[in-house]
C-alpha positions, 0 to 999 in steps of 0.5 A: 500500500502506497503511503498516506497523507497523515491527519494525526490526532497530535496534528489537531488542536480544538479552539476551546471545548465544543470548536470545530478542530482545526488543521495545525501541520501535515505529513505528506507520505507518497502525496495521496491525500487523506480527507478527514471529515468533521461535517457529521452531514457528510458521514456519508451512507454504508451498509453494516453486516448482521452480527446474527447471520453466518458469512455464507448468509446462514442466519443464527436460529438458536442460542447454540448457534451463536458460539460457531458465529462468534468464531466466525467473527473473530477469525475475520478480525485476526485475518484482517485487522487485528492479527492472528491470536498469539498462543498461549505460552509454553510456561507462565512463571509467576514470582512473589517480588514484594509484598506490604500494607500499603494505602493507610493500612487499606490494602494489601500490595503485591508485586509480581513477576511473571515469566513465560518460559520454565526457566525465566528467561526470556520477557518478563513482565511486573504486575501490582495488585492491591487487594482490600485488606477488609475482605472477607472472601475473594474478591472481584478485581479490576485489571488493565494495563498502564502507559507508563508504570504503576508509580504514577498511580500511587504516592509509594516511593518504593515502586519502581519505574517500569523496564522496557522502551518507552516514547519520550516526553511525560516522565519519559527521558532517552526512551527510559521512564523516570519516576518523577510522576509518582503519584500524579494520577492521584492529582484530581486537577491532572489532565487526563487520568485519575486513579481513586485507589481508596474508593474502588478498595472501598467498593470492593474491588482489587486491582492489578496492572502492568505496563504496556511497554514491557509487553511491546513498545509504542513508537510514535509514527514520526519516529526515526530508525531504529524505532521504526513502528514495522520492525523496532515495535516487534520485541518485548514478548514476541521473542516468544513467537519466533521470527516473522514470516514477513510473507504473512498479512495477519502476523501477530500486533502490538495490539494483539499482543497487549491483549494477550497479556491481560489474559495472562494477568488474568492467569495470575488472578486465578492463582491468587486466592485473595481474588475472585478471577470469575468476577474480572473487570477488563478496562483501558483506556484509548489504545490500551481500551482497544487492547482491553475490548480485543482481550474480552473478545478473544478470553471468555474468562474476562466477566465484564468488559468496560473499554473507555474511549478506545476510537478508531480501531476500537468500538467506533465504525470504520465505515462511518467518514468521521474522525478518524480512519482506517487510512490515518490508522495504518500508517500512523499506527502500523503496528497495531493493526496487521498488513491485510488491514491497508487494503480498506484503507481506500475506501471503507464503506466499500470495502470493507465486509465487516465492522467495528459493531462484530466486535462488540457483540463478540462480547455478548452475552456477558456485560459490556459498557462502553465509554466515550469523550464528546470533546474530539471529534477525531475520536467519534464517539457518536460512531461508537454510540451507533456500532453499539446499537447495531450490536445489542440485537446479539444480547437480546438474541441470548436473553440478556438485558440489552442497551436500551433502543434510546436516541444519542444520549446527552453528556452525562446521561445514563439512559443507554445503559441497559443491564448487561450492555450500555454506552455513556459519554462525557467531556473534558480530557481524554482518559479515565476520570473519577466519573468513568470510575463511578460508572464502571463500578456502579454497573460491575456492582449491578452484574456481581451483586456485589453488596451481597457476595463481599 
């Protein structure tokens, strides 16, 4: 595929909250233009496959049927956009590091390292758990993976920054994390992310996390070689895999690869007897929400899935001409996706013989909320509200409680939250803030019933 001209979501600045985007700089790859549409009058029309008909037109006639339309579904994502599932590893070699009181005496943290040959050698990858120390059984946890360490979550001066490559700029200097930002999620006026460690203790919940970066590194798509995003991207554990056969259009991605580490997180969950892995709570947000909604896709184990704010790639239609797409996703992000993925680029309405909204419902039947940001346009979240509606027959089909068959909602409304399916969006900055949390917890509350199994 020739290369793009790149409208990045870096390249775009608002005038303030609720301007249109404006154009600040471009980058002309091979001098083909890339139209990035913010018109919502010029979406333009496609046309979106019935998540309960089978490709050779089949329809799903009874709940039985569903897991084999399922596979379908994912077999299309990992020959065509996402990459084929990386195996399970050979070994999973788990090691107590640390232990403490931690959080004024509220939680238990541990530290984990986690290997994936018998003799640990090879990747490794650190996890941090924090488990309510006023328990009284197992309990549900959280898991997700974070930019740039667990330190910043937490004012604890004895958590180290995390290994491996990271890009540059906010704590990151020659490619390595500092720990000056220890704590800064806990800053309530840092944009962006927050972290209300006390609060999700105190409703229950455990947590555990580890960093991207240690799975596969992240390289922006203007940086140089060596950090080239087709070669320098492919370390961290695809050491497991073996060369690549560059031959191939579905090789395994960094986004394939962050998904396979939250199940082995999971793994580790399940060995931990504080936790209770069968009410797990997968979440992430932006690129790592993409990683976490693959993840539930991919491991029936995830109970509950609440993906926030994961744009293009993630639960937004491709189809739909808003904002981001496929074209400024595969260059600008190549390593995410696999190569038969730059074969839409062109023109997805026409091309493309699948949707974001197959994804989504390859979470069904279990429970699902999907969190947006009203303030980018880049990242559409009025294309993540409509892949929902076009997925939630599937939860009705298998005698779920649905997303409610209500219009757009308004910032902050709740109406589209149905038992086990949802969406809901916000304002503000991009990240997971303490509203985000509220609802992540309230509707994981509603699916574990929690108040009567702590």
């Amino acid at each position: 595929m020739k290369k793009l001209l790149i409208l990045s979501g870096c390249l775009l600045v608002a005038g303030g909250v609720g301007a249109a985007p404006r154009l600040v700089a471009t980058n002309n790859y091979g001098g083909i233009k890339v139209v990035v549409n913010y018109d919502p009058t010029k979406t333009g029309s496609y046309t979106l496959e019935d998540p309960l008909t089978f490709v050779d037109g089949r329809k799903v006639k009874s709940t039985a049927d569903w897991p084999a339309r399922r596979a379908e579904l994912l077999q299309i994502f990992a020959k065509e956009m996402y990459g084929v599932e990386p195996p399970k590893p050979d070994a999973l070699v788990t090691e107590l590091v640390k232990e403490k009181v931690t959080c004024d005496g509220y939680a238990t943290r541990r530290q984990y390292d986690m290997w994936f040959k018998a003799d640990k050698s090879g990747p490794c990858i650190t996890w941090f758990m924090w488990i309510p120390r006023s328990a009284k059984g197992p309990v549900p946890v959280i898991s997700l993976l974070n930019y740039r360490g667990a330190h910043e979550f937490v004012m604890d001066g004895d958590i180290p920054p995390p290994r491996g490559w990271s890009r540059n700029g906010r704590g990151v200097t020659d490619n390595a994390v500092k720990p000056i930002n220890r704590g800064v999620q806990l800053d309530q006026n840092h944009g962006g992310s927050i972290f209300p460690l006390q609060m999700i203790l105190a409703r229950g919940y455990a947590v555990m996390m580890a960093c991207y970066t240690e799975v596969s590194p992240d390289p922006d798509w203007f940086e140089k070689p060596p950090y080239d995003q087709k070669t320098y991207s492919y370390t961290g554990v695809f050491e497991l895999w073996g060369p690549r056969d560059e031959s191939r259009t579905d090789n395994i991605t960094s986004l394939g690869a962050w998904a396979w580490a939250l199940s082995r997180g999971l793994d580790l969950a399940e060995r931990v007897p504080e936790l209770d892995a069968k009410r797990s709570v997968v979440t992430g947000c932006s690129r790592l929400g993409k990683a976490a909604l693959l993840a539930a896709a991919r491991d029936e184990r995830f109970a509950v899935c609440v993906p926030n704010q994961c744009g293009g790639g993630g639960v937004c239609l491709a189809k739909r001409n808003f904002g981001e797409s496929v074209a400024t996703e595969v260059v600008s992000f190549s390593h995410w996706y696999c190569r038969a993925y730059d074969k839409y680029a062109a023109d997805p309405a026409k091309l493309l013989t699948f949707d974001q909204h197959l994804l989504v419902a390859c979470i069904a039947p279990r429970p699902l909320l999907v969190e947006g940001m009203t303030d980018s346009p880049w990242m559409d979240t009025e294309g993540e509200y409509l892949a929902c509606r076009a997925a939630a027959p599937v939860w009705k089909f298998l005698g779920r409680e649905t997303m409610p068959d209500v219009p757009y909602p308004d910032d902050y409304c709740e109406d589209a939250i149905g038992g086990q399916f949802g969406y809901v969006r916000r304002p503000h900055q991009h990240g997971i803030s303490g509203y985000d949390w509220n609802w992540l917890l309230n509707f994981a509350d509603h699916q574990f019933k929690c108040d009567k199994r702590r």
